[in-house]
N, C-alpha and C positions, 0 to 999 in steps of 0.2 A: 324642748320637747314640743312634737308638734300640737293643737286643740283644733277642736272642731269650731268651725264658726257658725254664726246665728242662723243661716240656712239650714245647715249639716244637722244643729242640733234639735230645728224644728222639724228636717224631715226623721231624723230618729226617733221622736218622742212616739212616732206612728207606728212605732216596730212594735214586734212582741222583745219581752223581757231580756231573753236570752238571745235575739241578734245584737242588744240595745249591747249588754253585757262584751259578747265576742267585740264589738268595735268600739269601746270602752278603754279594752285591753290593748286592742290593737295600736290605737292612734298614738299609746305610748313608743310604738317601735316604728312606725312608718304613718307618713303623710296620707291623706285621703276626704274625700270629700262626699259624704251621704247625699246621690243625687234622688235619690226617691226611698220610699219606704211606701206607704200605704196609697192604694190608686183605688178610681174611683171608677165605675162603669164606663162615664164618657173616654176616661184617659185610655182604658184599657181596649175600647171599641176602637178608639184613634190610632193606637200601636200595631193594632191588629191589620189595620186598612191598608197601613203602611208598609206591612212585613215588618215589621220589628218584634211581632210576636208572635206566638202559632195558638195562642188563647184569643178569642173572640170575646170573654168576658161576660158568655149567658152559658153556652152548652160549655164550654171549657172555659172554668173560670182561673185566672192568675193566683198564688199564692200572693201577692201584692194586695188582691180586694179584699175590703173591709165590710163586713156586715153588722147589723146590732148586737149577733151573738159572739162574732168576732170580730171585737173593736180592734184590733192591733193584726199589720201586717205581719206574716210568716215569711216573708221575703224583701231583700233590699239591694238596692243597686249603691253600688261602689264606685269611684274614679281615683285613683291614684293621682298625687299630685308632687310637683306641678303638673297640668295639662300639655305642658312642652319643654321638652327636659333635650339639650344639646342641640335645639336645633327641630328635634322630632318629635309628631305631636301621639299622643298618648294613643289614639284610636290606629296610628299606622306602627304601633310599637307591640307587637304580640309578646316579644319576649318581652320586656317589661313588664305587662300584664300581666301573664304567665308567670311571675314572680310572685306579686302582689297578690294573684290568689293563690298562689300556695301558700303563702303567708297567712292570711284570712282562714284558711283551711286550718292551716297548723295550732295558730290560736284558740281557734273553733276548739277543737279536738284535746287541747291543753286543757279546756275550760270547760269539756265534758258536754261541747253543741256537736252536733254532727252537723254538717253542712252539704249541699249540694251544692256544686257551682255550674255557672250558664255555659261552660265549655266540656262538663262530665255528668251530663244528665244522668246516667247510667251510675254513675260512684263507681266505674272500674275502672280506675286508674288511667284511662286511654280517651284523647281526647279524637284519634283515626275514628270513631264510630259516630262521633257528632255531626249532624246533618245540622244543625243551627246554633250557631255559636254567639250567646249574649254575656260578653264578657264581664260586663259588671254586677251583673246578676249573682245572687248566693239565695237558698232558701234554705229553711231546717228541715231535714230528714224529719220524712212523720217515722214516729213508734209504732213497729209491730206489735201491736197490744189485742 
């Protein structure tokens, strides 16, 4: 069975409860590696600069950042492993990907997490409407409360 290693498990510890929980479950059924969980203003400015995210991290802040009233990330990024499976490396592998979060998803939903992932912003089932696509990305559905 695959385990997370001492990276994975330090960046999980940064999540909130119930991503910790969904990838807990998960690593029982498939390989994967926690590349981030809780970011921090500089990381999220730096993502930002880059295009890697459309959150600048003051006026639109990441589910990723942590504050004192919320210490634990609502969001975490994912990588499927190995990182090069036949030859083909994971980032030029959609369908792969494309497995592995519907996997994520599925467990999510098993386990009673709603999840959004970085390919269905929207949660309607259709990834055609996605103008930015961050594949490892997963955050919890906030409650209509």
């Amino acid at each position: 069975m695959p385990e997370f290693g001492p990276q994975s498990l330090a960046n999980l510890a940064t999540c909130d409860p119930d991503l910790q929980r969904v990838c807990r479950e998960a690593i029982k059924f498939v390989d994967f590696s926690v590349i981030e969980g809780a970011r921090t203003y500089s990381r999220q400015a730096h993502l930002f600069k880059f295009g890697k995210s459309r959150l600048d991290g003051v006026a639109n802040r990441s589910k990723h950042q942590v504050t004192e009233q919320q210490p634990l990330s609502k969001a975490i990024d994912l990588l499927p492993y190995p990182a090069v499976l036949h030859g083909k490396n994971i980032w030029n592998d959609s369908e792969r990907f494309l497995i592995f979060i519907g996997m994520i998803i599925g467990v999510g939903r098993v386990h009673g997490v709603e999840l959004i992932s970085g390919i269905d912003w929207n949660c309607d089932g259709s990834t055609a409407d996605t103008d930015f696509r961050d594949m490892p990305h997963f955050q919890l559905m906030e409650s209509e409360s």
